[in-house]
Every structure is written in structure tokens, then in C-alpha cells.
TORKEPA-396012 format. One record per residue (C-alpha): residue in three letters; residue number from 1; x, y, z. Coordinates in pm, 1 decimal, m for minus. Layout:
REM TORKEPA-396012
+------+-----+----------+----------+----------+
: rest :  nr :     east :    north :       up :
+------+-----+----------+----------+----------+
:  ALA : NUM :        X :        Y :        Z :
...
+------+-----+----------+----------+----------+
REM end
This chain:
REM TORKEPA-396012
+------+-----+----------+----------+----------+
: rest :  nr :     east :    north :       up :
+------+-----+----------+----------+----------+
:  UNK :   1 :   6828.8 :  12835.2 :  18136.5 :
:  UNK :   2 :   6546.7 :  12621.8 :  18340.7 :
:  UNK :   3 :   6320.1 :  12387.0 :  18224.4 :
:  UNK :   4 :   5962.3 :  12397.3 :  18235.8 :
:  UNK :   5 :   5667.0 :  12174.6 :  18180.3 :
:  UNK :   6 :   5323.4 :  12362.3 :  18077.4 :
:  UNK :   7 :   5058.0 :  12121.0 :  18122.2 :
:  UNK :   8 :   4701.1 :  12204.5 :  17974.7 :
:  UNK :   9 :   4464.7 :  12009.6 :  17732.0 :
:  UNK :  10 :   4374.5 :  12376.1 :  17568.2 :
:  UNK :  11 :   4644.2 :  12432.5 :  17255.7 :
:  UNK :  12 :   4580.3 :  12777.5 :  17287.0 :
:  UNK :  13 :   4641.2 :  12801.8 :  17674.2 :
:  UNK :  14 :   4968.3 :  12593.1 :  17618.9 :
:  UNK :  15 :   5138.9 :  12818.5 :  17309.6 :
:  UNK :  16 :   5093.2 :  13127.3 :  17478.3 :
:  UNK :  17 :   5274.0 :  13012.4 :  17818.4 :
:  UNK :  18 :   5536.6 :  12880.0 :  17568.3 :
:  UNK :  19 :   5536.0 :  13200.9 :  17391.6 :
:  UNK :  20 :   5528.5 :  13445.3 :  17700.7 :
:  UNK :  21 :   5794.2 :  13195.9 :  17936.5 :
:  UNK :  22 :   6028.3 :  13153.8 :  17634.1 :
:  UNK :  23 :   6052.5 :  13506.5 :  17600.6 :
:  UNK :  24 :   6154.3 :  13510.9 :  18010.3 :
:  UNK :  25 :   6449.1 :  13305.8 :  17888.5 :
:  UNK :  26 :   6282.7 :  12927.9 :  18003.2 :
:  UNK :  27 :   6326.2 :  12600.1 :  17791.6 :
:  UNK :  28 :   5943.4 :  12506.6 :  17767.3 :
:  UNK :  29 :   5789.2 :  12175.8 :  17700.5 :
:  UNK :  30 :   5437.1 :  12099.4 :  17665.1 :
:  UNK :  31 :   5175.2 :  11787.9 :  17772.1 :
:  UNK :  32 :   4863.4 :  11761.1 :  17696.5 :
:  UNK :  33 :   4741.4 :  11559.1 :  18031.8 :
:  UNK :  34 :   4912.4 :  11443.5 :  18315.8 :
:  UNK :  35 :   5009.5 :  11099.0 :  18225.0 :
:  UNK :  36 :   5192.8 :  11247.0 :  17916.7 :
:  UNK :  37 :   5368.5 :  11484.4 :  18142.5 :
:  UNK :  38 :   5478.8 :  11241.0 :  18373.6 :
:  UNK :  39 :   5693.7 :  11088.9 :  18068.9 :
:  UNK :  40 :   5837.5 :  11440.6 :  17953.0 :
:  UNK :  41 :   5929.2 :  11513.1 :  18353.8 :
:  UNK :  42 :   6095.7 :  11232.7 :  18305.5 :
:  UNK :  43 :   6322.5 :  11269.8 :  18024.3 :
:  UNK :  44 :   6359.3 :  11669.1 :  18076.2 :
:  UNK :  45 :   6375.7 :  11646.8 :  18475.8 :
:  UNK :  46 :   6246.3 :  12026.8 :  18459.4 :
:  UNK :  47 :   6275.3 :  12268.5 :  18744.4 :
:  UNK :  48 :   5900.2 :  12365.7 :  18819.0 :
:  UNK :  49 :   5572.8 :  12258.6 :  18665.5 :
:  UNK :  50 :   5251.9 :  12453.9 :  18560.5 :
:  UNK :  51 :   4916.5 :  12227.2 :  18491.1 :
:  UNK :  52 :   4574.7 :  12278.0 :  18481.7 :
:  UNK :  53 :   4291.8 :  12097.5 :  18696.4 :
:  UNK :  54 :   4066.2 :  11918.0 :  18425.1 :
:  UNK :  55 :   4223.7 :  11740.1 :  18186.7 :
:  UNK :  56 :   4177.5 :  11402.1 :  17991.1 :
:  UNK :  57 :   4327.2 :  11091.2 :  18081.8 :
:  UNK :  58 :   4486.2 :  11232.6 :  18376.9 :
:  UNK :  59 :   4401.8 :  11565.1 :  18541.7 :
:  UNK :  60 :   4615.3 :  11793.3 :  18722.6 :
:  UNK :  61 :   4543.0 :  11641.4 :  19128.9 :
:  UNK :  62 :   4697.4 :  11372.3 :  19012.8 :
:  UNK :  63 :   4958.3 :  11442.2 :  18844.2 :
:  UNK :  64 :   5043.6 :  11652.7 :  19171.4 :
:  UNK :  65 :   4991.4 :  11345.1 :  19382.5 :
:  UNK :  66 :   5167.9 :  11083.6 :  19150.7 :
:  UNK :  67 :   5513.9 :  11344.1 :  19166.0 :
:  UNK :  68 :   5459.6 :  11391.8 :  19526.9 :
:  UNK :  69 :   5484.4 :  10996.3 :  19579.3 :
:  UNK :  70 :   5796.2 :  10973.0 :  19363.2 :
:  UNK :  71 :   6110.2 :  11033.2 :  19574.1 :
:  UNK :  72 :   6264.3 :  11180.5 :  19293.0 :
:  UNK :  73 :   6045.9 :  11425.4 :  19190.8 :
:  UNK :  74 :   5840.6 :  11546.3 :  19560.5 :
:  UNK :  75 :   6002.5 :  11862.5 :  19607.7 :
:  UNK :  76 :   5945.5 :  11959.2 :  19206.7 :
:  UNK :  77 :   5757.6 :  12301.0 :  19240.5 :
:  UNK :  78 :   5384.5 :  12266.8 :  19057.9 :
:  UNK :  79 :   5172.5 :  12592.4 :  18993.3 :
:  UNK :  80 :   4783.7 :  12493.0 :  18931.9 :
:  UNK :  81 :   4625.9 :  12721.0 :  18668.1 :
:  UNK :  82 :   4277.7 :  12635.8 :  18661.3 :
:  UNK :  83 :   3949.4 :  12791.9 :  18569.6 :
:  UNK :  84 :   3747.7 :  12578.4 :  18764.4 :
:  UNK :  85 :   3680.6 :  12628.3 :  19118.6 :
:  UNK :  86 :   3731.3 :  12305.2 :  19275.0 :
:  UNK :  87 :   3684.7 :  12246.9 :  19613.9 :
:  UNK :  88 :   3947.5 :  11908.9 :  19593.9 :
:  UNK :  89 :   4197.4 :  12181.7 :  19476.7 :
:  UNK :  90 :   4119.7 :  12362.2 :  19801.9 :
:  UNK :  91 :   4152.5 :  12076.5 :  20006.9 :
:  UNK :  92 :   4477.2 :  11960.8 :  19855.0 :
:  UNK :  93 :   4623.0 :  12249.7 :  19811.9 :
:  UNK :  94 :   4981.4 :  12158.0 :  20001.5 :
:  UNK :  95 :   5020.7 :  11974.6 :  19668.8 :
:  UNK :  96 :   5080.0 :  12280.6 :  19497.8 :
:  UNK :  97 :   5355.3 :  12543.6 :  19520.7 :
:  UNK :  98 :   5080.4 :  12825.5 :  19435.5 :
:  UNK :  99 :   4745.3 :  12786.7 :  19264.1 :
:  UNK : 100 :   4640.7 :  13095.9 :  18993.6 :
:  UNK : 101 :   4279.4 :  13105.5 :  18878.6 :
:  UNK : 102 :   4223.7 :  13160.4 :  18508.4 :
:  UNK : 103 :   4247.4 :  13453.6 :  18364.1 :
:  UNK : 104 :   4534.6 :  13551.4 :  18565.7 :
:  UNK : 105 :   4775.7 :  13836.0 :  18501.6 :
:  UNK : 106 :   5053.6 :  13681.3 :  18290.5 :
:  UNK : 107 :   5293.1 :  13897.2 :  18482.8 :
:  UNK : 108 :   5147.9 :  13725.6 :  18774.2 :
:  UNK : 109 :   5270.0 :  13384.0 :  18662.2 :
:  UNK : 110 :   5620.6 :  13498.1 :  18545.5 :
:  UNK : 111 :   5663.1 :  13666.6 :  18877.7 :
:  UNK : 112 :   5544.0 :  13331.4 :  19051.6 :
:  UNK : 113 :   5793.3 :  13108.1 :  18832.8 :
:  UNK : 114 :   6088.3 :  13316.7 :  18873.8 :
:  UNK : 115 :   6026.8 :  13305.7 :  19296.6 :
:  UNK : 116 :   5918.9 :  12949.1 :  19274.4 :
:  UNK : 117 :   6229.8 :  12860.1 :  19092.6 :
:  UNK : 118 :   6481.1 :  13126.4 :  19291.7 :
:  UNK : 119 :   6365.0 :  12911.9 :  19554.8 :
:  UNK : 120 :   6454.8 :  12567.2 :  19499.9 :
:  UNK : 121 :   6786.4 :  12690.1 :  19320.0 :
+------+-----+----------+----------+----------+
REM end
């Protein structure tokens, strides 16, 4: 079973991607910004991550360009899952394994987990 880290300031955002990627057969934990997700990537060492853009504290760019600094972690597949059209996101898109804007298909995103995570074993 992989590991996943859902990483959204919205409760309701992050208990139904537990709820729907549980039911996929995925180990989920959950962050409520980026700087409290770096600590659980730490101590789960998950194998893909899904964030959002705007968050508290830390948002979602850079969270993606703190774990693509760390040797450990720069290969870690990130999906962004944002609402907000933001033209950053564009521009650093390489960041990102794949970028979903809100509301996306739920299908969508299990279908872009399970390839993202096929591919890095």
C-alpha cells in the first residue's frame, strides 16, 4: 500500500481525498500547509504528494520548491490542485508532476495518482 500526503488548508477538501484515495487502497496523511507537510514527508517518506496553491504559513510553490532542493525528496511526484489560476503556477510548472484545477473529476485524480505512482515504482 503507498503513502500519500494530501495537502490543503480546506478540512473539507482534505477528508474527502482521504475518503475517496483510502478507498483506492492508499495510506493517506493530511497537512494543513506546507511547512507542516514538510515534517509528515518526513516521518512517512510517502510516494507522491497532492497540495493546493494558497495556503497559510506556507503555500503549495513552495513546498514544491523546498522538496525539489532536498536531495532526498526531488524526484517525489507532487500533483497541484488548485482553484486559483495563478500565473506563478504556470510559470513553474516543471515543479509539478501534473497540475488539476478545482473542481476536477475525482476519477481524474485517482487515475493521475495511480500513473504518477506506476511511474516512479
Amino acid at each position: 500500500m503507498a503513502t500519500l500526503v494530501v495537502v490543503d488548508d480546506e478540512s473539507l477538501v482534505t477528508d474527502f481525498l482521504t475518503f475517496l484515495l483510502e478507498g483506492e487502497g492508499y495510506a493517506v496523511h493530511v497537512a494543513s500547509n506546507g511547512r507542516q507537510a514538510l515534517e509528515v514527508i518526513s516521518q512517512v517518506r510517502p510516494a507522491l504528494i497532492i497540495t493546493d496553491l494558497m495556503m497559510p504559513v506556507m503555500p503549495g510553490l513552495e513546498l514544491a520548491r523546498t522538496l525539489r532542493k532536498s536531495a532526498e525528496f526531488s524526484h517525489l511526484p507532487i500533483i497541484l490542485c488548485s482553484s486559483v489560476s495563478d500565473s506563478v503556477a504556470q510559470q513553474e510548472q516543471h515543479l509539478f508532476t501534473a497540475m488539476l484545477r478545482k473542481p476536477y473529476p475525482p476519477a481524474g485524480l485517482v487515475t493521475l495518482v495511480n500513473q504518477s505512482i506506476g511511474a516512479t515504482g
